[in-house]
C-alpha positions as CSV (number, residue, x, y, z in Angstrom):
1,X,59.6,19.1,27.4
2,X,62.1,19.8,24.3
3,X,61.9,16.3,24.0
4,X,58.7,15.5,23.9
5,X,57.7,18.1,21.2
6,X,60.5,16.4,19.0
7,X,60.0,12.8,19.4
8,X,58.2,11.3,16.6
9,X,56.8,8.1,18.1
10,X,55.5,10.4,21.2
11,X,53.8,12.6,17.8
12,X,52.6,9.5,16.3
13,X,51.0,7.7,19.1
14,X,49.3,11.3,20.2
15,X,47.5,11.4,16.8
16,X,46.4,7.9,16.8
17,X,45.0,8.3,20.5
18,X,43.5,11.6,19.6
19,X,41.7,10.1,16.4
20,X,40.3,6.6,18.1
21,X,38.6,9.1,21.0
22,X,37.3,11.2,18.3
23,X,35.4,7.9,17.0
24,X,33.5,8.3,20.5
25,X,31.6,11.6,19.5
26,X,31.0,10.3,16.2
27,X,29.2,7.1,17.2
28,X,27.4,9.3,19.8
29,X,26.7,11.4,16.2
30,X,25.1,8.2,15.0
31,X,22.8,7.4,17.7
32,X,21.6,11.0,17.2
33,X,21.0,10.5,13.5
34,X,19.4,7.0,14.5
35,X,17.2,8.8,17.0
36,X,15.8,11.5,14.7
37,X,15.0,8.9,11.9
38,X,12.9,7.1,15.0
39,X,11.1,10.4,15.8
40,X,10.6,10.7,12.7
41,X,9.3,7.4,12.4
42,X,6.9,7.9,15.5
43,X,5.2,11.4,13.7
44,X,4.5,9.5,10.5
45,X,3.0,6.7,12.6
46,X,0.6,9.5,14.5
47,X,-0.4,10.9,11.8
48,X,-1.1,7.8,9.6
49,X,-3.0,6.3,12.7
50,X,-5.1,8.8,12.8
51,X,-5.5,9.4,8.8
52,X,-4.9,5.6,7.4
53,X,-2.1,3.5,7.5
54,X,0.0,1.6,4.2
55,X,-3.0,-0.1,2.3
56,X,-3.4,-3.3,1.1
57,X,-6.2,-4.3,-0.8
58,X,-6.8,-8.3,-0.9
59,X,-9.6,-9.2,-3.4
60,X,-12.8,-9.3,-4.2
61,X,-13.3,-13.6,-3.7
62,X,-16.2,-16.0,-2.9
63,X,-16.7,-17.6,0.5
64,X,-19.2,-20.1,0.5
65,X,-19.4,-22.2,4.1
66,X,-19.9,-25.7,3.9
67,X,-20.3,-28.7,6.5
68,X,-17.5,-31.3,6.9
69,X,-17.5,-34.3,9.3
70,X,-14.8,-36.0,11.8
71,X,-15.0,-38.6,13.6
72,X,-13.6,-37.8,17.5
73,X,-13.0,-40.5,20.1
74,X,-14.3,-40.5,23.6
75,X,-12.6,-41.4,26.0
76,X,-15.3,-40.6,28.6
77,X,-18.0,-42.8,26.4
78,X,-15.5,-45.6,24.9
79,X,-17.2,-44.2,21.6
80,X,-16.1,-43.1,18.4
81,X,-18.8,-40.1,17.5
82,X,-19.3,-38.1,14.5
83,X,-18.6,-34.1,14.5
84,X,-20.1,-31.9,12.4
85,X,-17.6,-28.6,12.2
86,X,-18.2,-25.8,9.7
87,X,-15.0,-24.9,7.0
88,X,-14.9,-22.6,3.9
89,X,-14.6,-22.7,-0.1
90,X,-12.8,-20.0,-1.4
91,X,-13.2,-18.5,-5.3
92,X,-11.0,-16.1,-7.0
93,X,-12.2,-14.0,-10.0
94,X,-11.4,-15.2,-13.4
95,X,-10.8,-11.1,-14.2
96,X,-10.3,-8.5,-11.9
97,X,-10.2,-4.8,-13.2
98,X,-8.8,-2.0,-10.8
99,X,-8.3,1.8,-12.0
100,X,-7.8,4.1,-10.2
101,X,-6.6,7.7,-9.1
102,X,-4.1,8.6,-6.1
103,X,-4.5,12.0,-4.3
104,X,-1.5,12.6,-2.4
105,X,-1.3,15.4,0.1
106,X,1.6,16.9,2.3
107,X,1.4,16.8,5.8
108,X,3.5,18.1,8.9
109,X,3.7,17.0,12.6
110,X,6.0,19.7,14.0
111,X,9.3,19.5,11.6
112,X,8.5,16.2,9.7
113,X,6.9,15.7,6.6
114,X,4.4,13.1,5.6
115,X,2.5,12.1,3.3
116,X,-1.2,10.8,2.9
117,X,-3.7,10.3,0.1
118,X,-7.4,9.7,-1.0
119,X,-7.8,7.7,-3.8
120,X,-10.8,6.5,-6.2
121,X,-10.4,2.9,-7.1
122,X,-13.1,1.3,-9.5
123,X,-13.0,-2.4,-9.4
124,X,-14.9,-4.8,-11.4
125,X,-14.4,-8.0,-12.5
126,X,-15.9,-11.8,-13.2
127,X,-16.3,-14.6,-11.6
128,X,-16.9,-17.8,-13.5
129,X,-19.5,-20.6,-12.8
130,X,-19.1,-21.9,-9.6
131,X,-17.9,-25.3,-9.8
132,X,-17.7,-27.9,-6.6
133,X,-16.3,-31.3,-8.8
134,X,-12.9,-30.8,-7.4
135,X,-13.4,-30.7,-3.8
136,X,-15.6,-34.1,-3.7
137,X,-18.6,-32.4,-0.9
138,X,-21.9,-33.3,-1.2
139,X,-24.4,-30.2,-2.1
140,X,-26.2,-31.1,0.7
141,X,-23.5,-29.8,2.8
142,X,-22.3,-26.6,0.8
143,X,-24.4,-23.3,2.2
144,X,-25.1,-21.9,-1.0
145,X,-27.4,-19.6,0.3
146,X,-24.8,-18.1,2.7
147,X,-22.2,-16.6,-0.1
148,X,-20.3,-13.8,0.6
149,X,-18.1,-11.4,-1.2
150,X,-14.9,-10.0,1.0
151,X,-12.7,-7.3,0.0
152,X,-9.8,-7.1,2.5
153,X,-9.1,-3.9,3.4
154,X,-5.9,-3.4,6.0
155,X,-6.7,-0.3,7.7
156,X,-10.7,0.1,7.6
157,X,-10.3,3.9,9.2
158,X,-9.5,4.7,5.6
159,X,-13.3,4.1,4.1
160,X,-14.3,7.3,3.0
161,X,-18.4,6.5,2.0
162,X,-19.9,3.8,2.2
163,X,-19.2,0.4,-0.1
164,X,-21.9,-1.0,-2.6
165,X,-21.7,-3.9,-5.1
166,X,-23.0,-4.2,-7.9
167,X,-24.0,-8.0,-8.8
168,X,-25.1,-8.7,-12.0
169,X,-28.4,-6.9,-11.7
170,X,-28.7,-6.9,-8.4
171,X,-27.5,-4.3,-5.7
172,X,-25.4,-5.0,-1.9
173,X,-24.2,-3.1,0.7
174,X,-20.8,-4.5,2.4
175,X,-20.4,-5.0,6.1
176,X,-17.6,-4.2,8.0
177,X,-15.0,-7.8,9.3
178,X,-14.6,-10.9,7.7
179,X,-16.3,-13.9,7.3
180,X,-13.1,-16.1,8.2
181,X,-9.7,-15.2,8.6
182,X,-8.6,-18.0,6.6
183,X,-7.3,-15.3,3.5
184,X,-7.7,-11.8,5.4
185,X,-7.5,-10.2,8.9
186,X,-9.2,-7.3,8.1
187,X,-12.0,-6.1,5.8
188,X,-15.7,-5.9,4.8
189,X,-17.9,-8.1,3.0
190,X,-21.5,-8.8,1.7
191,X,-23.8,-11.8,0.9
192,X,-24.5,-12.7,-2.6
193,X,-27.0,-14.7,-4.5
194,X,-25.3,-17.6,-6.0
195,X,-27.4,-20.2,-8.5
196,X,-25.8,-23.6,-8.7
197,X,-28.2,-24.5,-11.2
198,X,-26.7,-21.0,-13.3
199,X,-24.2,-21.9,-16.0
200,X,-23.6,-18.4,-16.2
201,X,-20.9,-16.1,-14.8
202,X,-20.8,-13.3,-12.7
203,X,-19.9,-9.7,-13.3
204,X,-19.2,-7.6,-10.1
205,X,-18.7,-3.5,-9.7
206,X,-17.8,-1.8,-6.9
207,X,-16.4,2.2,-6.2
208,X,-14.3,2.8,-3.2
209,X,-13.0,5.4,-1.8
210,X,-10.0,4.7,0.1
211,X,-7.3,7.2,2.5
212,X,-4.1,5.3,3.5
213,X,-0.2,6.7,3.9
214,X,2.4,6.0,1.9
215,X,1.7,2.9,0.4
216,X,-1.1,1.5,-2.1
217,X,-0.5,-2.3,-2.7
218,X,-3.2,-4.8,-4.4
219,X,-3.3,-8.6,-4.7
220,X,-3.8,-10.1,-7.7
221,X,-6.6,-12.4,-7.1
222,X,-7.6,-12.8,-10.4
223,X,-6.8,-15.2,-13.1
224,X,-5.8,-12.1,-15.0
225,X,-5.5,-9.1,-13.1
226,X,-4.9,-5.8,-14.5
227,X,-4.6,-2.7,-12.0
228,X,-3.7,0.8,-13.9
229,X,-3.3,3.6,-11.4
230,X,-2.9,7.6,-11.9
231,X,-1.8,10.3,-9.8
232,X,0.4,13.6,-9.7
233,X,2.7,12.5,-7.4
234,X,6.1,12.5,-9.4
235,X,8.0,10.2,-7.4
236,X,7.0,6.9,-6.8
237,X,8.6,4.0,-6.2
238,X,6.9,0.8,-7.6
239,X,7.4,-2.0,-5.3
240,X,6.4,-5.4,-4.2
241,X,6.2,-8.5,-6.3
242,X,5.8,-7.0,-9.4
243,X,6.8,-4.5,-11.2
244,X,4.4,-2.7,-14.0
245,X,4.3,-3.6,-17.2
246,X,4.3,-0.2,-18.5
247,X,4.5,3.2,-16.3
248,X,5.3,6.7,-17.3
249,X,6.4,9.4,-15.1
250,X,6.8,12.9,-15.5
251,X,7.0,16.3,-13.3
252,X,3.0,16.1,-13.5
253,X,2.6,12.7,-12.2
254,X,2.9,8.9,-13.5
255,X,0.6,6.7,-15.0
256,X,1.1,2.9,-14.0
257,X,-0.4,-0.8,-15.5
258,X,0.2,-4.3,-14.2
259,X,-0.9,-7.2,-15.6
260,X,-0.4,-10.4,-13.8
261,X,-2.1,-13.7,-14.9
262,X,-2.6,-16.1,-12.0
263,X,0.1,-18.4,-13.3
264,X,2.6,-15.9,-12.0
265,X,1.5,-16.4,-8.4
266,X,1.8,-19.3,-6.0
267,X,-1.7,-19.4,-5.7
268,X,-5.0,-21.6,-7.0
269,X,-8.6,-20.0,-8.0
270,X,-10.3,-21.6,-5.2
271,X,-9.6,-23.9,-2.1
272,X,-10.9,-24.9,1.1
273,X,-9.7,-23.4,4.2
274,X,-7.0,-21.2,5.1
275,X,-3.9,-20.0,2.8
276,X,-0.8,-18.2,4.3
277,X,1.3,-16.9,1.3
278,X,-1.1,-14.5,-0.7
279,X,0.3,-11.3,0.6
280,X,3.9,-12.7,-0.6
281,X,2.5,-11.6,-4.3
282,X,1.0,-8.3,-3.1
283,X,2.6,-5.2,-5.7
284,X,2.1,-1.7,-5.4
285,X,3.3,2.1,-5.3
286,X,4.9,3.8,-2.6
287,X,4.9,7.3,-2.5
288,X,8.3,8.6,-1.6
289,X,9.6,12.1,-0.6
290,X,11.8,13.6,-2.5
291,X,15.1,13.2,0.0
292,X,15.5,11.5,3.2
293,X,18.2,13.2,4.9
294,X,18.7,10.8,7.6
295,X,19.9,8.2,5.6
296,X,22.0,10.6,3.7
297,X,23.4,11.5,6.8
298,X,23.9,8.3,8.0
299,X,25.8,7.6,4.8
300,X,28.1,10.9,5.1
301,X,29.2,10.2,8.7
302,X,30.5,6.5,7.5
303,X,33.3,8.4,6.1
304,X,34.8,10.6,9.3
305,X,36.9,8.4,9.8
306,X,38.5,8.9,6.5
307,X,38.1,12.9,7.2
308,X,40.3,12.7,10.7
309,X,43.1,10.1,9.2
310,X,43.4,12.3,6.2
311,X,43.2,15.7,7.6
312,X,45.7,14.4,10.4
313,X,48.2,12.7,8.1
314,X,48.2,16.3,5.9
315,X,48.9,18.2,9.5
316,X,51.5,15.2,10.5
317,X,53.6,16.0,6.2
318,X,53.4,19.7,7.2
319,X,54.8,19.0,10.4
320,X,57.6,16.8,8.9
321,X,58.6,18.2,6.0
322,X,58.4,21.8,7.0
323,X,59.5,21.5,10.3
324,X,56.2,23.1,11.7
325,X,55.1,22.2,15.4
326,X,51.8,21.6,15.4
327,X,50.4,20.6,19.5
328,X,48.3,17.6,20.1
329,X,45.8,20.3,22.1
330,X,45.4,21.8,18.3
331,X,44.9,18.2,16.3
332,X,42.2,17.9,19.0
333,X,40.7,21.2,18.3
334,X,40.4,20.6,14.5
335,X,39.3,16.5,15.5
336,X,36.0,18.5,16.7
337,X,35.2,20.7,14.1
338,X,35.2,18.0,11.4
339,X,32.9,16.2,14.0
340,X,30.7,19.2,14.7
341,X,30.0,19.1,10.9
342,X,28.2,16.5,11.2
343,X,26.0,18.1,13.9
344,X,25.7,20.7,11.4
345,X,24.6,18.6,8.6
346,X,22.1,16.5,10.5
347,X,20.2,20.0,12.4
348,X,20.3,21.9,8.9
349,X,19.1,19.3,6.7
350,X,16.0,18.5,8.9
351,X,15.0,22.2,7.4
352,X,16.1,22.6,4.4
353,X,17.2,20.5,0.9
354,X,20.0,17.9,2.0
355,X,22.8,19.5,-0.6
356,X,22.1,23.1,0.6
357,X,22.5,21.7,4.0
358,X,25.6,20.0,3.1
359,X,27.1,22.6,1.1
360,X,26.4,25.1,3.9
361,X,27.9,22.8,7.0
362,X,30.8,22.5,5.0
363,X,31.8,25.7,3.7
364,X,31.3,27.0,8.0
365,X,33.9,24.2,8.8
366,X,36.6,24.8,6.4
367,X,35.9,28.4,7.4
368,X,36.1,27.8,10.7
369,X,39.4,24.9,10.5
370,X,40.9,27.2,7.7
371,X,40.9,30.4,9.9
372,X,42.3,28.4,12.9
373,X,44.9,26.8,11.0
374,X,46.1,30.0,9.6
375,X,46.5,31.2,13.5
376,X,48.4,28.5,13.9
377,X,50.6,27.9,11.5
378,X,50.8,32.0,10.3
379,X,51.5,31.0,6.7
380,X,49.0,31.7,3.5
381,X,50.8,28.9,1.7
382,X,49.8,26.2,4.3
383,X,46.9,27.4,5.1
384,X,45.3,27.3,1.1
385,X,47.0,23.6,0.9
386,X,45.3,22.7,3.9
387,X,41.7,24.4,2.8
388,X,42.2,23.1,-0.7
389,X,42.9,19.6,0.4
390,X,39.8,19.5,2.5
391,X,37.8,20.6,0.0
392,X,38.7,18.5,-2.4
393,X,37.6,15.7,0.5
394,X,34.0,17.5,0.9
395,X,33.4,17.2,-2.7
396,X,34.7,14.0,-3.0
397,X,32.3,12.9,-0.3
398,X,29.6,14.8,-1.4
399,X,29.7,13.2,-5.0
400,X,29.3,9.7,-3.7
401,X,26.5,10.2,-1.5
402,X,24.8,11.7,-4.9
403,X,25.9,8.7,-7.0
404,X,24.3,5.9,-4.2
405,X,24.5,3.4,-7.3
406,X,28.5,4.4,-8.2
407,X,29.2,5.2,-4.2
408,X,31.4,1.4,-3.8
409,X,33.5,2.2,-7.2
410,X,33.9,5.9,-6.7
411,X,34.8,5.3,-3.1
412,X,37.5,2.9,-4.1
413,X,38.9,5.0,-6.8
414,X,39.2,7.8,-4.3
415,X,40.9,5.6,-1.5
416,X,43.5,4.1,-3.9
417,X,43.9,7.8,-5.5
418,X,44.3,9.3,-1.8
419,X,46.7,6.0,-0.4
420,X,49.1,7.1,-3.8
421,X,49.3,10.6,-2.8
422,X,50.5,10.0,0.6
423,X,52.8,7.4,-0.7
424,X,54.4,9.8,-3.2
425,X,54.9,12.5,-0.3
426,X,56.3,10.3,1.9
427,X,58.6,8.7,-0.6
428,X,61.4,10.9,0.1
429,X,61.4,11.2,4.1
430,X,64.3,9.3,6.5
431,X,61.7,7.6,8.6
432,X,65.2,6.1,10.7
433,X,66.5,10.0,11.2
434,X,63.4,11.2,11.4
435,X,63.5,14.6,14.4
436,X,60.8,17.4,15.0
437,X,62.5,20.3,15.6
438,X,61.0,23.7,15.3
439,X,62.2,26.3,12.9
């Protein structure tokens, strides 16, 4: 037994055993992290469903039907015949104006926050002449008299009153679904009166009250689109494929312009028939919470492995060059607890601020590691090197989740720092001769 508790290679190959089964309880840590993320997930979805999902406003634009001909061979008749089939023009505006106001509110399905807004959007805009030249149809065949105006609206269970347009003089109430999906899935639309004989353009207003979660994005239809949208929600993240052109945020909220000319998009003014890569150009605010723990976590709990090798390797120089037995049963015991604070982490930050929740798991498990170790090892001196070192460790984990942009460079620093240290403490020991003996 003498023999075993003195043999270094037996020592060794314990703590490298001990710390690959600890990586078991830390992936199962992992799944647990994933699977609270998911809930959370699933009560964001509930609610939203039931509220408004992420918004996505695509428009206002023209859609005029017209007839085109094929001709179809049968093979029943030995005839070629002629087929009538109906397909759509499509006009953009030449200006599209949206301002607008974002009312976020806070809202809880059991321990999960979420958040959901009303918002006031005022769009107007102008359509130019309507112009056929290009598409080489006779008028005969264009349905004039059939216009409509579609504004594509993703989720429609956020309509708060009912939708009116204003069109040049004259006044129209939108229906609800789409004329075509060729541009949108989902929306509401209205006829127009159109003139052919009118050189003039057309001005269009329209007020809309809109709920949605999350997200507010917007198309930029127009040959110059500006958007400028207000709220008091003092984090936002401006996303999508553009960013504004100015924005200011403060502690009271942020005020946010874009404008895109249509030459920034991979789009024309008007076409015939369907279009798949409008959404690609879609921009827009997402309203983000403050912290999201669970990636936090996620990101904290890539590092135990560093925590075990380090906090075994200190055990394995106090063992060596002070001559200290320390049992594989006890490496296990202290392999958990820097485990379990992860446990820790992830239950308290799902109720309170993440760095509370951190600062908290941590200073219970050096309590709890630093009390067993002085048990163990019944000397103050080893026991504050031991606590010091993994302190130092918390902190220096804590400070790279904080700096996400500096995490790679401060990571590496710390590594090479930590590899030096136990280089310069090992310099000195006669790995050949090397013998655990107790004092």
């Amino acid at each position: 037994m003498k023999s075993l508790k003195t043999n270094i290679y037996f020592k060794i190959g314990a703590i490298i055993i001990i710390g690959l089964l600890l990586l078991i309880p830390t992936s199962m840590i992992k799944s647990l992290i994933r699977e609270r993320e998911n809930t959370q997930q699933r009560a964001i979805y509930e609610v939203s469903s039931k509220w408004g999902e992420e918004q996505t406003l695509t428009g206002p634009f023209i859609t005029i039907p017209y007839n085109r001909y094929i001709k179809q061979f049968s093979k029943k008749d030995s005839v070629e015949k002629i087929i009538k089939v109906k397909d759509y023009i499509h006009f953009l505006p030449s200006e599209l104006i949206v301002n607008g106001e974002i009312k976020p509110e806070r809202r809880y399905r059991g321990i999960y926050e979420i958040v959901v807004y009303n918002s006031v959007l005022n769009i107007s805009g102008t359509f130019n002449k309507l112009t056929f030249n290009d598409f080489d149809i006779p008028l005969k065949d264009i349905q004039i008299d059939k216009a409509t105006l579609s504004l594509g609206i993703s989720d429609l269970r956020g309509i708060e009153k009912q939708v009116s347009l204003e069109w040049n003089s004259e006044l129209f109430s939108f229906n609800p679904g789409t004329v075509t999906n060729n541009l949108i899935e989902s929306g509401i639309n209205t006829n127009i009166t159109i003139n052919s004989s009118d050189s003039s353009s057309y001005q269009f207003l329209l007020n809309l009250d809109l709920k949605g979660s999350q997200k507010l994005y917007f198309v930029p239809v127009g040959e110059v689109s500006d958007v400028t949208i207000n709220s008091e929600w003092n984090n936002p993240s401006f996303n999508g494929a553009f960013l504004p052109d100015s924005r200011t945020v403060k502690a009271s909220g942020f005020n946010a312009n874009w404008n895109i000319l249509h030459l920034n998009r991979n789009f024309p003014q008007k076409w015939i028939g369907s279009i798949n890569n409008i959404n690609e150009s879609a921009f827009g605010i997402d309203l983000l919470l403050p912290v999201d723990s669970y990636q936090k976590s996620m990101r904290s709990i890539k590092y135990a492995l560093l925590f075990i090798a380090f906090t075994f390797i200190v055990f394995f120089f106090v063992e060596v060059l002070r001559k200290v037995f320390i049992h594989p049963v006890q490496y296990i015991l202290v392999g958990i607890a820097l485990v379990v604070f992860y446990t820790l982490l992830l239950s308290i930050s799902e109720h309170l601020s993440y760095n509370l929740a951190f600062i908290i798991s941590a200073f219970l498990t050096l309590l709890l590691i630093i009390g067993y170790v002085k048990a163990i090892l019944k000397s103050n001196q080893l026991t504050l090197l031991i606590g010091g070192i993994l302190t130092v460790l918390y902190a220096f984990i804590f400070v790279i989740i904080q700096l996400q942009d500096y995490a790679l460079l401060i990571g590496s620093i710390g590594l090479f720092i930590i590899l030096g240290l136990v280089m310069y403490f090992s310099r000195k020991i006669d790995w050949y001769n090397l013998n655990l003996d107790e004092k």
